[in-house]
C-alpha positions in Angstrom: -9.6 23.7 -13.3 -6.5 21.3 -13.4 -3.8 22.5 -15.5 -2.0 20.5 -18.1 1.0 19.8 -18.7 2.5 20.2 -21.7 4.6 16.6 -23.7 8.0 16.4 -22.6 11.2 15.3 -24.2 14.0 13.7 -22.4 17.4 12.4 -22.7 19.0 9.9 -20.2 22.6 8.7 -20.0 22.8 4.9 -20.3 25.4 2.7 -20.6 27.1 1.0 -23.4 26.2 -2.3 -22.0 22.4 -0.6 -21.5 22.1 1.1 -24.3 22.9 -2.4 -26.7 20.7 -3.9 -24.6 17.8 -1.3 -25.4 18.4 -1.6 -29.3 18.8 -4.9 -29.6 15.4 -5.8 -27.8 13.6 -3.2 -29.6 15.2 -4.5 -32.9 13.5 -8.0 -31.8 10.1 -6.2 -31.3 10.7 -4.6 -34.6 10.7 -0.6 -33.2 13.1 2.2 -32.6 14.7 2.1 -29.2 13.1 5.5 -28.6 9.4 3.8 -28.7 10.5 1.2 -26.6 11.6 3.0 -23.6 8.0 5.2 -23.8 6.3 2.2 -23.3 8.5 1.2 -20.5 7.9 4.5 -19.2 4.2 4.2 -19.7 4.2 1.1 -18.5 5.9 2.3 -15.3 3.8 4.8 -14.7 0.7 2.9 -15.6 1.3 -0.2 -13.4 3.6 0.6 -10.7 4.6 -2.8 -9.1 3.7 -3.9 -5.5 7.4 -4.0 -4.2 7.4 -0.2 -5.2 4.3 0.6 -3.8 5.2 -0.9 -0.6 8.1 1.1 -0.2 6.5 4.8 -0.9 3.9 3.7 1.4 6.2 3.0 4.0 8.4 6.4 3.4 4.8 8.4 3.7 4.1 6.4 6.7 7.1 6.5 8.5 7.6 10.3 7.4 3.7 11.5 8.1 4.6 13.9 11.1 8.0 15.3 9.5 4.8 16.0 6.5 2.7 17.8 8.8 5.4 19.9 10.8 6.5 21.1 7.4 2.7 22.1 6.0 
């Protein structure tokens, strides 16, 4: 049986410049800020890009035997 994980709230520091940035784009999709960065999150989550995949692939790879000395 998997457990579950229960919803999570967060709070992130971003900056001035950042944080207009956020509102005023979500203003221009017509939500709240706060529902726009949960579908970035999602969205993140959901469809991690290739460059990014690349990259954790390589740290598993590169790391694999400092993995199995540590198991």
């Amino acid at each position: 049986m998997r457990d579950t994980v229960p919803g999570m709230k967060i709070a992130i520091d971003l900056s001035p410049l950042l944080a207009e940035q956020l509102y005023e784009r979500a203003k221009s999709l017509g939500v709240h800020p706060e529902e726009l960065a949960r579908a970035a999150v999602t969205d993140l989550l959901s469809n991690p890009d290739d460059a990014f995949q690349a990259v954790a692939e390589e740290v598993l790879s590169d790391n694999h035997e400092l993995y199995k000395r540590l198991a």
